[in-house]
N, C-alpha and C positions, 0 to 999 in steps of 0.2 A: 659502630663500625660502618664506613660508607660502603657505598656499593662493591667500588674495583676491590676492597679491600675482603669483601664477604668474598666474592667471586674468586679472589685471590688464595684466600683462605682455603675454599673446599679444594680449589685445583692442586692444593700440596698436598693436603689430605689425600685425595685419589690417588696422587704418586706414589706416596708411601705406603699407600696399601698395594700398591702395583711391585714395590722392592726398591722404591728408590729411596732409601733411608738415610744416607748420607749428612747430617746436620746442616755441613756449611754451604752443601750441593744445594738444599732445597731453600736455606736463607737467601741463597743469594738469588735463586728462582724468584723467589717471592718479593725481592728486594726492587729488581725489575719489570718495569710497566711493561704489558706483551703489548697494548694497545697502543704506544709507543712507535711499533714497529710493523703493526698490522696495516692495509691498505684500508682507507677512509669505509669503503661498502663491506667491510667485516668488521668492522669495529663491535658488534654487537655478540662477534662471537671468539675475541680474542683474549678471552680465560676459559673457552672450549679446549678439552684435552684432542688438539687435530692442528693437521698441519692446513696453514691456506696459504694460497695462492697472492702470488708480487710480482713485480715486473719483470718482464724479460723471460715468460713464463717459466719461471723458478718458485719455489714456495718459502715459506716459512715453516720451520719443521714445528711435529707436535713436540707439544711441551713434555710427554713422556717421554720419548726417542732424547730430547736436548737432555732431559736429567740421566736418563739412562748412560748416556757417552758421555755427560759430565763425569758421573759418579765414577767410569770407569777408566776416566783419564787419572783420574788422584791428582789433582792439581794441589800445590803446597805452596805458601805465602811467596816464597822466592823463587818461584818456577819462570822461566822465558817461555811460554808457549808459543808454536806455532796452527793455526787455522786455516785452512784450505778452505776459502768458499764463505767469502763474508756475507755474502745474500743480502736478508734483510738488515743484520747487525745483533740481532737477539741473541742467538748462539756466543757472538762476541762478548756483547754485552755482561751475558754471564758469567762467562770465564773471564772477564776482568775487575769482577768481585774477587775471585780467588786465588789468583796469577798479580806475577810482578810489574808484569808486560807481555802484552800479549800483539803479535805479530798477525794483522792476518790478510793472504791475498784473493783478491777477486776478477774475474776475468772480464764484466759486465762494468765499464768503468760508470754506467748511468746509476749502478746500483751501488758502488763504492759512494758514488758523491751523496747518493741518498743515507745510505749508511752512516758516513761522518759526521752528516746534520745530525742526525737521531742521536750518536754518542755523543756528541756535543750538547743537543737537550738535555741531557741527562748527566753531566758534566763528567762524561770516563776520561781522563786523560792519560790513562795509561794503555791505549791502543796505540798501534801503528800500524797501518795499510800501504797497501801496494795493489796497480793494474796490473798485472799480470798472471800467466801462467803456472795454477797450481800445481799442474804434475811436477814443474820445477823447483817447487819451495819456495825457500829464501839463503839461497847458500850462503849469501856474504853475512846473514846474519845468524847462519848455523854456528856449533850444535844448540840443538834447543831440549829444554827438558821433556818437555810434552810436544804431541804433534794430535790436531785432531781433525778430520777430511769431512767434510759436511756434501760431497758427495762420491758416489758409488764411482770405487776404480776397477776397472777392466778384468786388473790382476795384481797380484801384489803389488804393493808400493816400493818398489824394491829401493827409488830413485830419493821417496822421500826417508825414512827408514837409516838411511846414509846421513840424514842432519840428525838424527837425534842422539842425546849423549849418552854412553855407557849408562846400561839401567834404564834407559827412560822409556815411554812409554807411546806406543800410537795406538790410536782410535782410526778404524774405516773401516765403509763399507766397501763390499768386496763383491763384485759379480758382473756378468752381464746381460739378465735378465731385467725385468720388471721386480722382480724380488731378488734381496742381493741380501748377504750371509754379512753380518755386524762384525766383524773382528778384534780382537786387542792382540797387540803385540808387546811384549816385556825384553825389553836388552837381557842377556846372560852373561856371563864372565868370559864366555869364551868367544864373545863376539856376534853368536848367534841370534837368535828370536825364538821366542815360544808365543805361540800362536794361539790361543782361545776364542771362538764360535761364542756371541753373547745372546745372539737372537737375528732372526729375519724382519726385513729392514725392508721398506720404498725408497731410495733416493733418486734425484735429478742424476745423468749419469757425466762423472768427470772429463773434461773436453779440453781437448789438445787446443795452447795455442789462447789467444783473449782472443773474445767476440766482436762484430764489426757491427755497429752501430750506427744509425741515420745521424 
């Protein structure tokens, strides 16, 4: 076994002694390279269970938090997910082992372009991107089955929540502090949401509007 692959190995192990038990959750972790997506002066520590640091100073989440809100989105072979917050592309990356198509938009178009190289190394062709404004979604390409926010909203997603379809399912965080409360949301029959608390969470916080760039 080479190196990335030892390295690879124990980080899934820790997961699932952490509860991330998921089968096809943690294959498809494993399936992609984190150092891939990590910035050149962390290479050394990109199958550390932690999130580091990318441009536009935004991170790349830890590999626990990504399998945590993977496992809790339930992504299924024919699912259209959508993504808030492509960042590095990793978070992406993995839910498009497990997804049909996966939609996702980022506000940082320096990091979008960074992103589609990296999905491109790695040959995913089943992403689709967008610059723009996450609080807004993607209506024209709503309802979507899955919805997952890779950062912390304010207050409920009330806006996004509206694209997803009868039954589906969103993943965010929720606050506006420094620590912000992990949520899942389940469609009901009647229209509603039932709301479940998974754990307290770090994120970059959700920002109105794309960034403006040199």
């Amino acid at each position: 076994m080479n190196l990335n692959n030892d390295r690879a190995g124990r980080l899934i192990l820790s997961l699932r002694q952490r509860g991330v038990t998921d089968p096809r959750v943690l294959a498809a972790m494993e399936s992609i390279d984190r150092a891939v997506f990590v910035h050149e002066k962390f290479l050394d520590q990109a199958w550390e269970d932690q999130a580091l640091p990318i441009d536009c100073a935004q991170t790349i989440s830890q590999p626990y938090i990504v399998g945590l809100m993977t496992q809790a989105l339930d992504v299924q072979p024919r699912h259209r997910v959508l993504e808030i917050g492509t960042g590095s592309g990793y978070q992406c990356a993995v839910l498009s082992r497990l997804a049909r198509y996966v939609y996702s938009v980022e506000r940082y178009r320096s990091l979008l372009v960074e992103a589609e190289a990296k999905l491109r190394t790695l040959e995913i062709d089943n992403v689709i991107t967008r610059h723009g404004d996450g609080g807004l979604g993607w209506p024209e390409q709503a309802p979507f089955d899955r919805i997952m926010v890779t950062a912390a909203s304010p207050h409920e997603p009330t806006e996004l929540l509206k694209q997803l379809k009868p039954n589906g399912v969103l993943v965010c965080p929720v606050g506006r502090t420094s620590v912000q409360m992990l949520n899942r949301y389940v469609g009901q029959s009647d229209g509603s949401f039932r709301r479940e608390s998974l754990s307290e969470v770090r994120f970059v916080p959700l920002v109105e509007g794309t960034a403006k760039e040199p």
